[in-house]
N, C-alpha and C positions, 0 to 999 in steps of 0.2 A: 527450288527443287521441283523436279516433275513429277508431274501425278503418275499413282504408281496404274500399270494396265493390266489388275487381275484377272481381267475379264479372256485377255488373250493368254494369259498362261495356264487359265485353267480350261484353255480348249483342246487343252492333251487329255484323252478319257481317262475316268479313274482305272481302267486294265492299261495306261502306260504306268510303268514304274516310275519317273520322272518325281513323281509326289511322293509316292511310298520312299524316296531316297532323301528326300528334304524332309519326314517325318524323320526316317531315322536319324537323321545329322542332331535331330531336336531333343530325338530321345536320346541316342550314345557322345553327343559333342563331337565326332568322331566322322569323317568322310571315309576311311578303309572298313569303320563296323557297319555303315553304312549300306557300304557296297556289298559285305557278305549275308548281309539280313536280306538283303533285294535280289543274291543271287550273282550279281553283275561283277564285273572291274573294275578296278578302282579308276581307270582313265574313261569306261562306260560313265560311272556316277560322277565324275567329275563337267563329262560331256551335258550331263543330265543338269545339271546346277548351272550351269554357263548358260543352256536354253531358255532354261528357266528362266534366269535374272537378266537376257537378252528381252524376253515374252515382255515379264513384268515392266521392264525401264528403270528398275529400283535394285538397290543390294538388298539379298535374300541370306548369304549364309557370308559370317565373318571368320575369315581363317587366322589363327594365330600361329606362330612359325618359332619354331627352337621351344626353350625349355625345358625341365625335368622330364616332363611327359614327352618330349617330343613335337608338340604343338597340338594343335586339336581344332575345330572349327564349330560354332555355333549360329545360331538362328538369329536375323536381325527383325527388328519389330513389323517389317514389312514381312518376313520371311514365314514369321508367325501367323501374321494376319492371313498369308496367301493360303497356308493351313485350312485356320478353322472356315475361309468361305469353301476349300475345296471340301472337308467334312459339310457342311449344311447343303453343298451342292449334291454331293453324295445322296445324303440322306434323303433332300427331294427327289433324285434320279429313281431311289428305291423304292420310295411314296407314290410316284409316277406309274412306275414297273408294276408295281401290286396290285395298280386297280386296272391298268389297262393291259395286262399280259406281256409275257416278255417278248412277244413276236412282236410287237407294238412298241417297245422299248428300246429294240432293235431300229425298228423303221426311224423311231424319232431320231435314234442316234445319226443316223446313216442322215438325215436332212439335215442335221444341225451343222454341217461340216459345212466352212466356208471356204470358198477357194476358185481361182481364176482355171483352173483346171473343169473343161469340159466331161472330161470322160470319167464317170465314174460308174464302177461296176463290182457289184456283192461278188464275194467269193469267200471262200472256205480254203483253207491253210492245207498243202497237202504236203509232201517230202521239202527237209530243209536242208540244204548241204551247207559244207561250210569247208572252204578250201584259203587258207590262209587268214586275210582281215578281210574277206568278203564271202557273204556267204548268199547262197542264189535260194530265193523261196519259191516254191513251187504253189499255186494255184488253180483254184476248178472253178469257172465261170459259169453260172444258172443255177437254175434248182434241180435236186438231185432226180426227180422223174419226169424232168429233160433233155434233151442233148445236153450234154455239158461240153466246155471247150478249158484248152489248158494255155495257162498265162505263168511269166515265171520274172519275178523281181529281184537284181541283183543290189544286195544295202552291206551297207556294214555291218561287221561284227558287233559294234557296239548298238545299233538302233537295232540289232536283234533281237540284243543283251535286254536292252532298256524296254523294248514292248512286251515282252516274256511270251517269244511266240511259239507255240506248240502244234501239233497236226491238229485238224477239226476246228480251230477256231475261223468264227466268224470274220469278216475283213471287207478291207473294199481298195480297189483295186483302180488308179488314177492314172491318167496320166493325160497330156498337152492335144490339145485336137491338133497342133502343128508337127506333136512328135509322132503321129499315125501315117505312115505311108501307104496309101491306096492302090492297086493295081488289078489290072483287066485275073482272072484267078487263069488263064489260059496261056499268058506269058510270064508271070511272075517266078522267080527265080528263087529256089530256096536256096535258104544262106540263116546265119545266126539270127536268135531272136525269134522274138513271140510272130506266128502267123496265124491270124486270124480269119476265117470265111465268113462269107456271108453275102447279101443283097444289096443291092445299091435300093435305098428308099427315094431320096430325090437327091440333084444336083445342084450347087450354084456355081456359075461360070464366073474365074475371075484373073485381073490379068498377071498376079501373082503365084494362082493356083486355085483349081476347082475344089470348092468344098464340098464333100462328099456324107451324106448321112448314107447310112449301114445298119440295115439289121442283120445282126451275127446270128450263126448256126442256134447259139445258146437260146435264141430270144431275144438278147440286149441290143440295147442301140451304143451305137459306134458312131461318132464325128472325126475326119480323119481329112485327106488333103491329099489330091493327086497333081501329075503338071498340067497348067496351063491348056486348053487345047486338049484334053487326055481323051471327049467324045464318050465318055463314059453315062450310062442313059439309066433311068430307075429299072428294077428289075433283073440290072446284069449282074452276075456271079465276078464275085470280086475278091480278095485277099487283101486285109489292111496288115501290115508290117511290122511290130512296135519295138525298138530295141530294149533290151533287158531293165537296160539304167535308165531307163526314161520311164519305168513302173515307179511310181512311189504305191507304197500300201500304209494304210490307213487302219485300223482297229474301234468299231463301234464303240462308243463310248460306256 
């Protein structure tokens, strides 16, 4: 049997519900009481367990099917286990937080993220719409006694569900240096999707496409990708592209 990888399933922060849903299955036996203690749907908390036990490599919660009761599902010994390390992970996170302030608990959170994803940038959760089983989150890029610039992610209903995302929260805001399209900000065309300004900082020329650093209006640096041959030079005013679904957002842990 394989070793279980608790290490990767508790690198959902304790502000995703994911945990709080496998706590509750531990506390009610129960995946629907589950989902109403967390807030979420039942096909959310379900989404949430499948991640989960996909993270870890190991079965986390055993479902029973039929019976008087109807069926019910409980916690397997891994499922437990993945529990009490995500509590003592907790509790150090809070240990951590108290002596170094929570603007510091922040920063650590925001570097602990691993990920092949270049672009990552703070932001702060502003209007949430939600039109069918998609719902588009709205973002503010910098610090609030800077330009701020607006970014906008479209996710699911249920990874809404599951992160418990509300206005003002903290966030970070990801996405591919390949899904950034670059262009001269003089010919660029608007059309859907996030547009971003900012400075060309340096260029590298290559035969697939010049790779372009950016510093945006916000402050933040931008890595992003124009064509080939684009002639693009530091210093030039530029517009990088990103479309909606290529935002993943992140929640500081």
């Amino acid at each position: 049997m394989a070793s279980p990888r608790f290490g990767d399933a508790l690198g959902h922060g304790m502000s995703d519900k994911r945990i709080d849903i496998l706590r509750g299955i531990g506390r009610s036996g129960s995946i629907s009481q589950a989902a109403r203690e967390a807030t979420v749907s039942y096909k959310a908390a379900w989404q949430a367990v499948a991640t989960l036990t996909n993270l870890a490599g190991v079965p986390l919660v055993e479902r029973a099917v039929g019976g008087a009761g109807g069926g019910g599902a409980s916690l397997t010994a891994h499922g437990a286990q993945l529990l009490e390390l995500a509590d003592a992970l907790d509790a150090a996170r809070r240990a951590v937080q108290s002596r170094a302030g929570a603007g510091a608990g922040i920063a650590a959170a925001r570097l602990a993220i691993r990920t092949s994803m270049r672009n990552q940038l703070p932001a702060v959760v502003g209007a949430i719409e939600s039109t069918g089983r998609i719902v588009r989150v709205h973002m503010k890029l910098g610090a609030a006694q800077q330009q701020q610039q607006a970014v906008a992610a479209r996710i699911t209903r249920e990874s809404a569900e599951l992160l418990g995302l509300a206005e003002g929260m903290a966030a970070i805001a990801l996405c591919k240096a390949t899904a950034v399209r670059v262009e001269r900000a003089a010919t660029q065309r608007r059309s859907k999707g996030n547009q971003l300004g900012g400075v060309v900082e340096s260029a590298a020329r290559g035969e697939d496409g010049d790779e372009i650093a950016i510093v945006l209006d916000s402050g933040l640096q931008l890595v992003g990708f124009a064509p080939a041959g684009s002639g693009l030079r530091t210093r030039q005013r530029v517009v990088a592209a990103i479309d909606e679904s290529a935002v993943v957002l992140a929640l500081p842990g």
